[in-house]
C-alpha positions as CSV (number, residue, x, y, z in Angstrom):
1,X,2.9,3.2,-5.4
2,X,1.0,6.1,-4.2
3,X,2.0,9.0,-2.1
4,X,-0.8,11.0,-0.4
5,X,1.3,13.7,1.0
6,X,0.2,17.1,3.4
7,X,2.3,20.8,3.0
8,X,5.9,19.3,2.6
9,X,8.4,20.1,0.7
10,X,10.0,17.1,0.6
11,X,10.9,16.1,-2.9
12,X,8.6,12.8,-4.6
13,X,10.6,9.7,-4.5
14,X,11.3,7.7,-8.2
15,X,8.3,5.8,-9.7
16,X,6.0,7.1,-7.1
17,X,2.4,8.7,-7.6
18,X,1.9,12.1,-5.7
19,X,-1.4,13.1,-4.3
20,X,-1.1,16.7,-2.3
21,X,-4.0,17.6,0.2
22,X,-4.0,20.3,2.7
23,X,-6.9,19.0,5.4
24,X,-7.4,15.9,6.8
25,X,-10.8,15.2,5.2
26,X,-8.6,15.7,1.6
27,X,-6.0,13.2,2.9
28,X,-8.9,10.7,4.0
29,X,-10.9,10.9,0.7
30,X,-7.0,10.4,-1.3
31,X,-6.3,7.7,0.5
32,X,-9.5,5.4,0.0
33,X,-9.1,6.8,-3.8
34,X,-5.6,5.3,-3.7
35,X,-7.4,1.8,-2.6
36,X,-7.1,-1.2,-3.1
37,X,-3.1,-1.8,-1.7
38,X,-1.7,-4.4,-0.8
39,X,-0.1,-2.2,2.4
40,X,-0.7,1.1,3.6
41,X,1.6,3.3,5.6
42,X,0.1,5.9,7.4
43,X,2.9,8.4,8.8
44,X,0.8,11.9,9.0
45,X,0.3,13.7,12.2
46,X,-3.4,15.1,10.9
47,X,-4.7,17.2,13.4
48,X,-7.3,15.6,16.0
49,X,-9.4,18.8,15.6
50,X,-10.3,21.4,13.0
51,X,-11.5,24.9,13.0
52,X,-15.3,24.4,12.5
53,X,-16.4,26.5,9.0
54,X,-19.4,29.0,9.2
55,X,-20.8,30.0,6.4
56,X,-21.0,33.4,6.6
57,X,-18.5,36.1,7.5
58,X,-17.3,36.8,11.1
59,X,-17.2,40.6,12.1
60,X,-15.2,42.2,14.2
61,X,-16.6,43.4,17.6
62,X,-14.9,46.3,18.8
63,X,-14.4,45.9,22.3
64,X,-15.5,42.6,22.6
65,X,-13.9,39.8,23.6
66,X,-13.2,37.4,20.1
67,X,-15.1,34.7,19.6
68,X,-14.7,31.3,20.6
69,X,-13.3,29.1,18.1
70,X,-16.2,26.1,17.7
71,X,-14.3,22.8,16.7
72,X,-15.3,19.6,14.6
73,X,-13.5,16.6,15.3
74,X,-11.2,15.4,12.0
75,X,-11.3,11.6,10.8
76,X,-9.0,9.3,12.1
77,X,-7.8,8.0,8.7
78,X,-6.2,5.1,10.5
79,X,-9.0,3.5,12.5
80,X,-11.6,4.0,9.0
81,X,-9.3,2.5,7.1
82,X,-9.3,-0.5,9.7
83,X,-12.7,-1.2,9.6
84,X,-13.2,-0.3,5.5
85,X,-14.4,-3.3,3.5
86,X,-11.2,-2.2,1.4
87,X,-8.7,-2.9,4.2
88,X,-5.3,-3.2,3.1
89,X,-3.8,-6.3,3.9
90,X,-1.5,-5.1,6.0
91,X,-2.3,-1.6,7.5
92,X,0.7,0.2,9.4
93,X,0.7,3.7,11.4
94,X,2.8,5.7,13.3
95,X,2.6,7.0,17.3
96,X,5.2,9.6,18.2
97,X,5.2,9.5,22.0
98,X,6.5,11.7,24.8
99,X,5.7,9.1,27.8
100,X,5.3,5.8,28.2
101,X,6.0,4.9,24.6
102,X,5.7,1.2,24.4
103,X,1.9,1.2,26.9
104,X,0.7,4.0,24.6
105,X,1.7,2.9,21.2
106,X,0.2,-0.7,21.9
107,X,-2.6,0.8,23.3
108,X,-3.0,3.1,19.9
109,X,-2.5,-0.4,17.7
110,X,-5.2,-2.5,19.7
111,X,-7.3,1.0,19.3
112,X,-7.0,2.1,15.9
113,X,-7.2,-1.6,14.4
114,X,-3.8,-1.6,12.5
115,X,-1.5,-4.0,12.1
116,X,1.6,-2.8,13.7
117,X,2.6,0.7,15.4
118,X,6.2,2.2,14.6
119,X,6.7,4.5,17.7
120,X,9.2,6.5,18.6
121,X,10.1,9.3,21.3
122,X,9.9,12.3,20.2
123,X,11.0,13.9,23.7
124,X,14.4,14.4,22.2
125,X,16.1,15.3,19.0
126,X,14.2,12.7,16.7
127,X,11.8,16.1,14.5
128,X,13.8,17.3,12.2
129,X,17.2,14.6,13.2
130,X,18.6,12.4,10.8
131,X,19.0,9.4,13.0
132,X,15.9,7.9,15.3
133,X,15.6,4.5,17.0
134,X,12.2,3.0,16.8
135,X,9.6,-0.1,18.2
136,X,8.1,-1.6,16.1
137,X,5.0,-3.2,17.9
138,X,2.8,-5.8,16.3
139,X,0.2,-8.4,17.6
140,X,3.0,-11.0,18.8
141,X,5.4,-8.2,20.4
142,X,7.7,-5.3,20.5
143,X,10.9,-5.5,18.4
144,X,12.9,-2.6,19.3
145,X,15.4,-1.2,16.9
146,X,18.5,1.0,18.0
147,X,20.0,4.5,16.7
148,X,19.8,4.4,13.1
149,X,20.2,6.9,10.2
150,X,16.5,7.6,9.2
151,X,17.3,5.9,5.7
152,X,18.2,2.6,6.8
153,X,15.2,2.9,9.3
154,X,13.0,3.1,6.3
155,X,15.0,0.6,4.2
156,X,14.9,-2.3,7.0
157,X,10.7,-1.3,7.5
158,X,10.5,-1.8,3.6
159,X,12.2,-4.6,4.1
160,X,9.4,-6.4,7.0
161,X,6.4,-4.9,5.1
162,X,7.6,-6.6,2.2
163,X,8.8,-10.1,4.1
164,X,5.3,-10.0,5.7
165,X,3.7,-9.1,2.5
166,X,5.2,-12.3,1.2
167,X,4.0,-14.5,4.1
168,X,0.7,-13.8,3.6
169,X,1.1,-14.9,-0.2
């Protein structure tokens, strides 16, 4: 099992490979390394955008208004990972919503190409909580889940990705 993981501190679980990055075009370049897989779970918020690189030094402008900050769009790791010839079989990611969480998380699975969405709301106390209710929305519907420590959240999704593992067998 492989762990690509961003700036956490979070310790490695048992019997798991870690694979740090810092940028999303790291993350996306560990991940297809970490291919083929039976299932992948992508949980990172990567940034949609990222500070576009010049290749030469910036100097300051006294009295000048700063410079604007030109962007480059980041990869969606998700949606490339959809369409890649190396597709896992069952390919699951995350949307933390604020509004309308079941329209936009479907919307985000029928986008992005994945399998199923776990989506939460994230209006509340769910970043940083220890508890968090979820939906878990896949091709034939929304199951919704209530309250739960975030430990037995993980422990029952372990449990479907590797049920629906099985039933593709």
């Amino acid at each position: 099992m492989t762990l690509v993981a961003g700036p956490v501190a979070l310790p490695t679980p048992p019997r798991v490979d870690r694979i740090d990055v810092e940028t999303a075009r790291e993350m996306e370049a560990a991940v297809a390394r970490a291919l083929p897989a039976d299932a992948a779970i992508l949980v990172a918020a990567v940034a949609d955008w990222r500070v576009d690189s010049t290749a030469q030094k910036i100097k300051k402008r006294p009295g000048e208004a700063p410079l604007p900050l030109a962007l480059a769009e980041n990869p969606d790791i998700l949606a490339g990972l959809a369409k890649s010839a190396r597709r896992p079989r069952l390919l699951i990611g995350f949307a933390a919503e604020t509004q309308d969480v079941l329209a936009h998380a479907e919307a985000k699975r029928k986008r992005k190409g994945s399998d199923w969405i776990v989506a939460n709301d994230v209006s509340g106390d769910v970043m940083g909580g220890a508890a968090n209710s979820i939906h878990l929305i896949t091709a034939t519907g929304t199951e919704s889940w209530d309250r739960l420590p975030k430990e037995e959240v993980s422990r029952r999704l372990a449990a479907r990705i590797a049920d629906a593992l099985e039933g593709q067998s």
